[in-house]
C-alpha positions as CSV (number, residue, x, y, z in Angstrom):
1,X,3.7,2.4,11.6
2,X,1.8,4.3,14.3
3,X,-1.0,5.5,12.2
4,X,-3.5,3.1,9.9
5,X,-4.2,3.6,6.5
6,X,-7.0,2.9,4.8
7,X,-8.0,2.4,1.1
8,X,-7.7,6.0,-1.1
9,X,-4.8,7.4,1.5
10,X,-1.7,9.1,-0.3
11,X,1.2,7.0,0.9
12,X,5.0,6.6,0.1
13,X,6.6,3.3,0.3
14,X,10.8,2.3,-0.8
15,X,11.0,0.2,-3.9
16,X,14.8,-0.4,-5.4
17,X,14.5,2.2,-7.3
18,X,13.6,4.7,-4.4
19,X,10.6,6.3,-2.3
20,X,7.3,5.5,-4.3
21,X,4.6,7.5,-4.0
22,X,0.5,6.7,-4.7
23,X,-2.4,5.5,-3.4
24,X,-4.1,2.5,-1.1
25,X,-5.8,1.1,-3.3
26,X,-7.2,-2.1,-1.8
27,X,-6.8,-3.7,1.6
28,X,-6.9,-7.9,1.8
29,X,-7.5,-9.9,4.5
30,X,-7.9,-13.2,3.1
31,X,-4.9,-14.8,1.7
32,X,-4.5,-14.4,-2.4
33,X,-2.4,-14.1,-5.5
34,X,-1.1,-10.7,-7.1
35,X,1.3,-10.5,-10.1
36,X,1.5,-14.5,-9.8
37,X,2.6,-14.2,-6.2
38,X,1.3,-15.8,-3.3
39,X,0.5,-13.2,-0.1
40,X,-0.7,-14.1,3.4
41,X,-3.2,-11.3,4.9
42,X,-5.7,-11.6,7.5
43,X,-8.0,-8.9,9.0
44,X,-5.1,-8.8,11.9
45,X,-2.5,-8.8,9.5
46,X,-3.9,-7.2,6.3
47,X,-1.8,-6.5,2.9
48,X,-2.5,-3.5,1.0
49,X,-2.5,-2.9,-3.1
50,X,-1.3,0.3,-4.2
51,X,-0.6,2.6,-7.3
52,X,2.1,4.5,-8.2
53,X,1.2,8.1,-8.7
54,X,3.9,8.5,-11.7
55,X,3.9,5.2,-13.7
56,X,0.5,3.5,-12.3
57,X,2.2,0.7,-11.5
58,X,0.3,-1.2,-8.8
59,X,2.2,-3.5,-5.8
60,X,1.3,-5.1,-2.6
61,X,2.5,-3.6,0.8
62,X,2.3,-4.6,4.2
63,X,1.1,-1.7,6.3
64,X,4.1,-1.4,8.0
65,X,6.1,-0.4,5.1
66,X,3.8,2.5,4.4
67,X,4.0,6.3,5.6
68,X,0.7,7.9,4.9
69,X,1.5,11.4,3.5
70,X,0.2,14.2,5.1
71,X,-3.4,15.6,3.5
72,X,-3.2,19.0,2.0
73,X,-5.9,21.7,3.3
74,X,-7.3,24.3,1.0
Protein backbone atom coordinates (compact mmCIF):
# COMPACT_ATOMS: atom_id res chain seq x y z
CA UNK A 1 0.00 0.00 0.00
CA UNK A 2 1.64 3.29 -1.06
CA UNK A 3 -0.27 5.56 1.22
CA UNK A 4 -0.64 5.11 5.30
CA UNK A 5 -3.67 5.07 7.10
CA UNK A 6 -4.32 6.20 10.19
CA UNK A 7 -7.02 5.56 12.83
CA UNK A 8 -10.77 7.15 11.62
CA UNK A 9 -9.69 6.65 7.66
CA UNK A 10 -12.61 5.15 5.41
CA UNK A 11 -10.93 1.98 4.04
CA UNK A 12 -11.98 -1.18 2.09
CA UNK A 13 -10.42 -4.44 2.73
CA UNK A 14 -11.49 -8.37 0.88
CA UNK A 15 -13.08 -10.67 3.35
CA UNK A 16 -14.63 -14.15 1.76
CA UNK A 17 -17.50 -12.74 1.41
CA UNK A 18 -16.26 -9.71 -0.73
CA UNK A 19 -14.81 -6.01 -0.53
CA UNK A 20 -15.55 -4.71 3.10
CA UNK A 21 -15.94 -1.40 3.71
CA UNK A 22 -15.48 0.87 7.30
CA UNK A 23 -13.27 2.44 9.35
CA UNK A 24 -9.56 2.29 11.22
CA UNK A 25 -10.41 2.04 14.14
CA UNK A 26 -7.33 1.32 16.18
CA UNK A 27 -3.72 0.92 15.25
CA UNK A 28 -1.42 -1.72 17.59
CA UNK A 29 2.00 -1.92 17.84
CA UNK A 30 2.54 -4.18 20.64
CA UNK A 31 1.71 -7.70 20.11
CA UNK A 32 -2.04 -8.76 21.53
CA UNK A 33 -5.09 -10.93 21.36
CA UNK A 34 -8.38 -10.04 19.30
CA UNK A 35 -11.46 -12.40 18.87
CA UNK A 36 -9.17 -15.10 20.86
CA UNK A 37 -6.47 -14.72 18.30
CA UNK A 38 -2.96 -14.03 18.74
CA UNK A 39 -1.51 -10.97 16.35
CA UNK A 40 2.14 -9.75 16.08
CA UNK A 41 2.42 -5.80 15.56
CA UNK A 42 5.18 -3.56 16.18
CA UNK A 43 5.40 0.29 15.56
CA UNK A 44 7.34 -1.01 12.21
CA UNK A 45 4.94 -3.42 11.52
CA UNK A 46 1.56 -2.23 13.09
CA UNK A 47 -1.97 -4.19 12.78
CA UNK A 48 -4.97 -2.18 12.48
CA UNK A 49 -8.75 -2.87 14.03
CA UNK A 50 -11.50 -1.93 11.93
CA UNK A 51 -15.40 -1.75 11.61
CA UNK A 52 -17.58 -2.68 9.06
CA UNK A 53 -19.64 0.20 7.86
CA UNK A 54 -22.84 -2.23 7.23
CA UNK A 55 -22.80 -4.94 9.93
CA UNK A 56 -20.23 -3.26 12.62
CA UNK A 57 -18.45 -6.03 12.64
CA UNK A 58 -14.87 -5.30 13.79
CA UNK A 59 -11.49 -7.31 12.42
CA UNK A 60 -7.78 -6.94 12.38
CA UNK A 61 -5.81 -5.89 9.20
CA UNK A 62 -2.47 -5.55 8.29
CA UNK A 63 -1.91 -2.22 6.52
CA UNK A 64 -1.13 -3.67 3.49
CA UNK A 65 -4.43 -5.25 2.97
CA UNK A 66 -6.12 -1.93 3.21
CA UNK A 67 -7.08 0.75 0.44
CA UNK A 68 -7.99 4.01 2.06
CA UNK A 69 -11.02 5.36 0.16
CA UNK A 70 -10.89 8.55 -1.27
CA UNK A 71 -12.41 11.54 1.18
CA UNK A 72 -15.40 13.26 -0.16
CA UNK A 73 -15.24 17.26 -0.41
CA UNK A 74 -18.35 19.30 0.17
Amino acid sequence: MSTSVTVGDRVSWNTSQGETRGRVIQRKSNDFIFQGQKFSASSNEPTFIVESDKTGSRDAQRPEALHRLNRRRH
